[in-house]
N, C-alpha and C positions, 0 to 999 in steps of 0.2 A: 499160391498153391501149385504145386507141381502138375506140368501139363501130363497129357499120355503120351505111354510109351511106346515103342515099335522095336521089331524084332528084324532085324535082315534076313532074308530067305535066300535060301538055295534054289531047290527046288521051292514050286507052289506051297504055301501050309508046311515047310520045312524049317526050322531055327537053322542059320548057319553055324558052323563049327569048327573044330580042328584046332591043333596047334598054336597059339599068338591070337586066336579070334575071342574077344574082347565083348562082354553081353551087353547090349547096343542100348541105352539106357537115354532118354528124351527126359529129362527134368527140369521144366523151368527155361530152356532155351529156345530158343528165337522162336516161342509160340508152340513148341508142338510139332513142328511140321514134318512129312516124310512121313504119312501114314502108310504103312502098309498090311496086306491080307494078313501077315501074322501078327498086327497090331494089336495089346494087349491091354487090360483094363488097367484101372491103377491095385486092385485086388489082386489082380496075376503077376503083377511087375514082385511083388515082395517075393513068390516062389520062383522067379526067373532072378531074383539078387541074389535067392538062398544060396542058387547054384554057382554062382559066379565065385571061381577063385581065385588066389591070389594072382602072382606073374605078374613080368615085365610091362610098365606101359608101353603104348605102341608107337609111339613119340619119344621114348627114351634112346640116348646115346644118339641124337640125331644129329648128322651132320652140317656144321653149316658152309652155305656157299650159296653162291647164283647161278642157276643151268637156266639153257637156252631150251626152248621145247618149240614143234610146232604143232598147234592142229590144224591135222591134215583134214578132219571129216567130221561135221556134225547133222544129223539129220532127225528131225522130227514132222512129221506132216504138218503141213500149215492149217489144215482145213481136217476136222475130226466130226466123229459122231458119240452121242453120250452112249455110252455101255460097250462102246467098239474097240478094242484093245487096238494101241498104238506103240510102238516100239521110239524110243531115242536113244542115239546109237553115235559113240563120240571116238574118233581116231586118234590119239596122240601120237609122237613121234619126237625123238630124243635129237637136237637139231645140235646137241653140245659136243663138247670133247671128252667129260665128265660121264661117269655115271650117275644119272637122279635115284637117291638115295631111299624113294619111296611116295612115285608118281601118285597123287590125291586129286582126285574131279568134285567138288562141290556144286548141288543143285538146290536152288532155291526157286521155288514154284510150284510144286508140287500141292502146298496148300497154304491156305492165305489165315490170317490172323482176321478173327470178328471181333468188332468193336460191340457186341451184346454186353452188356455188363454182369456181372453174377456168374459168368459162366468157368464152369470150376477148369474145364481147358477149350481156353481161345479158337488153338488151331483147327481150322475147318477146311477137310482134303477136296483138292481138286481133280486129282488124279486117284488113283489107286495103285501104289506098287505092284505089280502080279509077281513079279519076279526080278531084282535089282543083278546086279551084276554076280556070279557065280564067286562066293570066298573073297569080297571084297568090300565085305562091312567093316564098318570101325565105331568105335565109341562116341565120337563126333556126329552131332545131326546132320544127317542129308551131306555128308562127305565121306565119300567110297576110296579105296586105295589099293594097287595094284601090287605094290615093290618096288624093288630096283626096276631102273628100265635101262641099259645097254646102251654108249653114244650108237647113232641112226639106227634105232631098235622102236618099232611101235606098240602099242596096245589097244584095242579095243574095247572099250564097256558097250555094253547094252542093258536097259531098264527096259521092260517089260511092264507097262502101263495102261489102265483104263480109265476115262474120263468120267467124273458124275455129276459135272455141273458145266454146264451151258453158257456160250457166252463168252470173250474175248480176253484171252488168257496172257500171260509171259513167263517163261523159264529160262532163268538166270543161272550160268554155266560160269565155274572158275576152273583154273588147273591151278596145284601149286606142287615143289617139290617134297612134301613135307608134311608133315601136321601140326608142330608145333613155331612155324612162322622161322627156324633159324635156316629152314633151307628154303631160297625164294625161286619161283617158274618164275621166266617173262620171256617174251617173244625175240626173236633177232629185232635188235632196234630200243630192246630194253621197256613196251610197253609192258602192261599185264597180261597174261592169258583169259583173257573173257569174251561174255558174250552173251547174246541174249536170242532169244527163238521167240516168234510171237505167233498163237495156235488163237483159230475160231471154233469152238466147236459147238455142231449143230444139234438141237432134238431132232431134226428130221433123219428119220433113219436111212440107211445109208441102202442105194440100189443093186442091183447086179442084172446083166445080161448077157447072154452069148454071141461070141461076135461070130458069125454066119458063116465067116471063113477059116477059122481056127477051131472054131468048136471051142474053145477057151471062155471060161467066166470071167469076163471083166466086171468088177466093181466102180459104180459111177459115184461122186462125190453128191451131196446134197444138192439141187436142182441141177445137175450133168446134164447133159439128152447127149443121145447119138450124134456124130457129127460136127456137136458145137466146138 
């Protein structure tokens, strides 16, 4: 049975949209995963397909080749609290002579697959999308895409994330040049573009105090003290 759906956001509780943007449909693939706040039942998914019309795939006319990419920058907090919003925040950077013909970040992690049996969809979120990268949803589960990206030309994404379950996590990061596999990422050296982040996050809620000589609230991590 078809798992649930999700919707990429713009804004908070905003459907993304515009030109080429494709209604981001979770059926049946890899569990469900990539829940987020505009997440939608399977009763709602049929009046968000009503809307969807025709046009271009977004993987169509794709180029094929191999570009060299680097990431420069991946940052997610090691150490979280449940209900705390946490940001992961990914720098690419175009290391080719080529232009990449339509940079793609793929994240797996965000929610995990139960083995309950009976249950009409698997996927069960870990995180909560707040807000995924601005105008870079795609029809693809849990794979964002920016464009073209320029040789030595970077880009940024940022996910907008809150944790709801407890307990020692991994978020598995790819880049590729492409969506549909004929244009390939890999690093100078010809590896993959991957990688993995590994997050504890805590029930205990998270502290704050002012530090005496700034006047500044510092937030302390789950058992922090002064000093340590």
């Amino acid at each position: 049975m078809p798992s649930a759906l999700a919707v990429p956001t713009g804004n908070r509780g905003q459907a993304a949209g515009g030109p080429g943007t494709l209604c981001y449909v979770l059926a049946a693939v890899r569990g469900g995963r990539g829940i987020t706040r505009a997440g939608t039942t399977a009763a709602a998914a049929a009046l968000l397909l009503s809307g969807c019309g025709g046009g271009e795939r977004q993987d169509a006319n794709e180029e094929s080749g191999t570009y060299t990419v680097d990431i420069v920058r991946t940052d997610f907090p090691s150490a979280q609290t449940l209900a705390q919003e946490s940001s992961f925040v990914m720098t690419v950077r175009n290391a080719g002579a080529e232009t990449i013909p339509n940079l793609a970040v793929t994240l797996d992690g965000f929610a995990r697959r139960s083995d309950q049996p009976g249950l009409s969809d698997p996927g069960r979120p870990l995180w909560i999308v707040d807000q995924p990268p601005q105008g870079a949803g795609t029809a693809y589960n849990d794979t964002w895409t920016t464009g073209s990206l320029a040789p030595g030309a970077r880009t940024t994404l940022r996910w907008r994330v809150t944790p709801v379950v407890a307990g020692s996590h991994t978020l598995e990061y790819a880049v590729a040049a492409g969506l549909d596999g004929k244009a390939r990422a890999v690093l100078e050296g010809g590896r993959r573009p991957a990688g993995k982040v590994r997050v504890r996050v805590s029930e205990e809620p998270a502290q704050a105090r002012v530090d005496p000589e700034s006047g500044e609230v510092v937030r302390e991590e789950p058992g922090e003290r002064p000093g340590s």
